[in-house]
C-alpha positions in Angstrom: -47.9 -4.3 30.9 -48.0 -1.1 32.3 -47.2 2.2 30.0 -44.2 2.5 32.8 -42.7 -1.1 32.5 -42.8 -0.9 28.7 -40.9 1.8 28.9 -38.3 0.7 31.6 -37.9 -2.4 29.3 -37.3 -0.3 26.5 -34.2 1.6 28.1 -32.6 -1.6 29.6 -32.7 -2.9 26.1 -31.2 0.0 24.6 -28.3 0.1 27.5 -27.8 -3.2 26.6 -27.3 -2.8 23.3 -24.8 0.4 23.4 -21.3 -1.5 24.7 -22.4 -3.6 21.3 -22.9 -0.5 19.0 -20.3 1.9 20.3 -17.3 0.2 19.3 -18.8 -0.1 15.8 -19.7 3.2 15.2 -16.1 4.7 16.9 -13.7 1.5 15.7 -14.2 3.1 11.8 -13.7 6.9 12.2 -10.6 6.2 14.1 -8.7 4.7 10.4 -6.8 6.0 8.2 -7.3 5.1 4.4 -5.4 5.8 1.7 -3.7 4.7 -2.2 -2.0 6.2 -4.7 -4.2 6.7 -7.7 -1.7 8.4 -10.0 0.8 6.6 -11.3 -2.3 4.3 -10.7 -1.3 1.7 -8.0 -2.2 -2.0 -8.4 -5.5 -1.5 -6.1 -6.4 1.7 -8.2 -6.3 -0.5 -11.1 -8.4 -3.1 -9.4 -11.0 -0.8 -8.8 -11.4 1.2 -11.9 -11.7 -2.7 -13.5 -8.2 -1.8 -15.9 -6.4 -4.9 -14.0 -9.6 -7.3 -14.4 -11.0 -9.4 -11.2 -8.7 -8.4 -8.0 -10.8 -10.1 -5.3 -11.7 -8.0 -2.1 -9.5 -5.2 -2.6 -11.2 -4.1 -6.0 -14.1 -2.7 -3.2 -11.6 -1.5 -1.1 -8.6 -0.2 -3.1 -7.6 2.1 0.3 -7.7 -0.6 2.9 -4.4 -1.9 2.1 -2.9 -1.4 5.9 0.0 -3.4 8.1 2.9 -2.9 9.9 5.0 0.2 9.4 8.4 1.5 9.5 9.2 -0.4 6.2 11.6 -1.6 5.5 12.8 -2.2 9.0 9.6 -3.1 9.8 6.2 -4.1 7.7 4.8 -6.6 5.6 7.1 -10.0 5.2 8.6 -10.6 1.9 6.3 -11.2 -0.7 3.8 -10.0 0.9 4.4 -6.3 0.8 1.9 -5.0 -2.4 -1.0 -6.7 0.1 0.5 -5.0 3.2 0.1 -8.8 4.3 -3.1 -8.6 4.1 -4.8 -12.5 2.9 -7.7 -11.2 1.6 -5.8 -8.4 -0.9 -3.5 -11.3 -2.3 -3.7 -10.5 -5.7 -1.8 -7.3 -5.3 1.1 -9.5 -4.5 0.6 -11.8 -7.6 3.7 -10.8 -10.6 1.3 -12.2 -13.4 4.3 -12.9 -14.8 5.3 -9.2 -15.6 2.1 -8.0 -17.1 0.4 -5.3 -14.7 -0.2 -2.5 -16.3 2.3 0.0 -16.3 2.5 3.6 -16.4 4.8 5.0 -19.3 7.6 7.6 -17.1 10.8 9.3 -17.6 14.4 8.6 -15.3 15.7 11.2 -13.6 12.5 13.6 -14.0 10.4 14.8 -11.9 6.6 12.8 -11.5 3.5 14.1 -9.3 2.0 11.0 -7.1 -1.4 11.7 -6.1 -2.7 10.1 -2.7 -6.8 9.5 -2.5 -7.3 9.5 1.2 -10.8 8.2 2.3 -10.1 8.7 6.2 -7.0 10.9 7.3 -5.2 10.6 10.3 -1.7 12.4 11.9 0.9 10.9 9.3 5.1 10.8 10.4 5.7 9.9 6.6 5.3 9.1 3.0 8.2 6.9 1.7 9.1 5.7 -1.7 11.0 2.6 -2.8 12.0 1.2 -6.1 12.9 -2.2 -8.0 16.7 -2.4 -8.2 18.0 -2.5 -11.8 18.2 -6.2 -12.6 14.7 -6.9 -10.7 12.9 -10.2 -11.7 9.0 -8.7 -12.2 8.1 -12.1 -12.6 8.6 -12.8 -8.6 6.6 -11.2 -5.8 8.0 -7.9 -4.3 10.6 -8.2 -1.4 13.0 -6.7 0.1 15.6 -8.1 -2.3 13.9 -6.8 -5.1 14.1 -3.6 -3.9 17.1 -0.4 -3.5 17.8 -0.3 0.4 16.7 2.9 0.9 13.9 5.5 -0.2 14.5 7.4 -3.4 12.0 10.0 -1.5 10.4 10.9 1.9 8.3 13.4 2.7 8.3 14.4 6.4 4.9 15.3 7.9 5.7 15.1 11.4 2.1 14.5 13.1 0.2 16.5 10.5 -2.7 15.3 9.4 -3.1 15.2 5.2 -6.3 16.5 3.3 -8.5 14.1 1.1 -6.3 14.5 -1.7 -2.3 14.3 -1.4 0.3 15.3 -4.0 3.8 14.9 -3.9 6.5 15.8 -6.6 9.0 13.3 -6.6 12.1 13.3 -8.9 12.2 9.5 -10.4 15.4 7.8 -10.1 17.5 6.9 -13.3 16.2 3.5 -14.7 15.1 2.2 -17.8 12.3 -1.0 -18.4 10.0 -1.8 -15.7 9.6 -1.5 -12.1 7.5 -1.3 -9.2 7.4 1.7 -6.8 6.5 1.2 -3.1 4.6 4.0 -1.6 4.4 3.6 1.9 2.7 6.1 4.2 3.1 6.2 7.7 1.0 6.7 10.3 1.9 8.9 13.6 -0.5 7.8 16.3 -0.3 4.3 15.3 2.5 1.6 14.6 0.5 0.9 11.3 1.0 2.6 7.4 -0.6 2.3 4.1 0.9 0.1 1.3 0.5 1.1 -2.5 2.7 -0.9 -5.6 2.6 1.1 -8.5 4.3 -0.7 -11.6 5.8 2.0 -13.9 7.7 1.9 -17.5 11.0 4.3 -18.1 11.2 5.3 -21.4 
């Protein structure tokens, strides 16, 4: 074969192969990623190894992503630590009440960090907590939790930085509970999951 054909084949083959590797390469940078790492969510655990063998989602503690607009919309019941997600099941497991939990304070104010692996134009970060009288031994629902958000933070298309804090005063509760941190994405109908099971002293 000719110097000229080899190369002709050559650029057919890598024409051919670019519809294959374009979506790949654009599909990921597109995401957003994100979890709260302090009070330590349930994946943050998973990955540091503190909550023992997770599954999947001890690899990818910021992957946990479904339906927004909770809790209108998202994740059915039960399903709501996973974001629905099959693979990050364990997140939804109780364990009968024995996650670790993070020692906090009723009616003071508590700093929740965000680690954000891919950022994207967020509307905004909710939080939900247990109702008094919670069972911890049962999944998360919408039962199990107050109706509304003890806090929101409005971000309005802005896009968040690597690192996200928010100082949120912590309803008045005592014993254990689960907050849901919930952040919302702007440019897609989709938001980031993160339960977080906390101790008032």
């Amino acid at each position: 074969m000719s110097k000229q054909r080899t190369r002709r084949a050559l650029g057919v083959g890598v024409l051919a192969l670019a519809p294959v590797v374009a979506p790949v390469l654009t599909a990921g940078a597109a995401q957003a990623h994100g979890y709260t790492q302090s009070p330590p969510s349930r994946q943050a655990l998973c990955a540091s190894g503190k909550a023992g063998d997770c599954g999947p989602v001890q690899y990818e503690p910021q992957s946990v992503e479904g339906p927004g607009d909770f809790p209108q919309a998202g994740p059915p019941d039960g399903k709501v630590c996973s974001a629905g997600n099959v693979p990050f099941g364990q997140l939804d497991d109780p364990r009968g009440g024995t996650w670790p939990a993070t020692p906090v304070t009723g009616g003071q104010p508590v700093q929740v960090r965000w680690t954000n692996t891919a950022a994207h134009p967020t509307s905004d970060y909710r939080y939900f907590i247990t109702k008094d009288g919670w069972d911890p031994t049962k999944p998360i629902t919408r039962a199990q939790l107050e109706p509304a958000p003890f806090a929101t933070h409005q971000y309005g298309g802005r896009t968040p930085g690597t690192t996200e804090d928010h100082t949120i005063t912590l309803p008045g509760k005592k014993g254990r509970h689960v907050i849901v941190g919930a952040w919302n994405i702007a440019d897609t109908s989709n938001a980031f999951y993160s339960c977080s099971d906390v101790d008032f002293r």
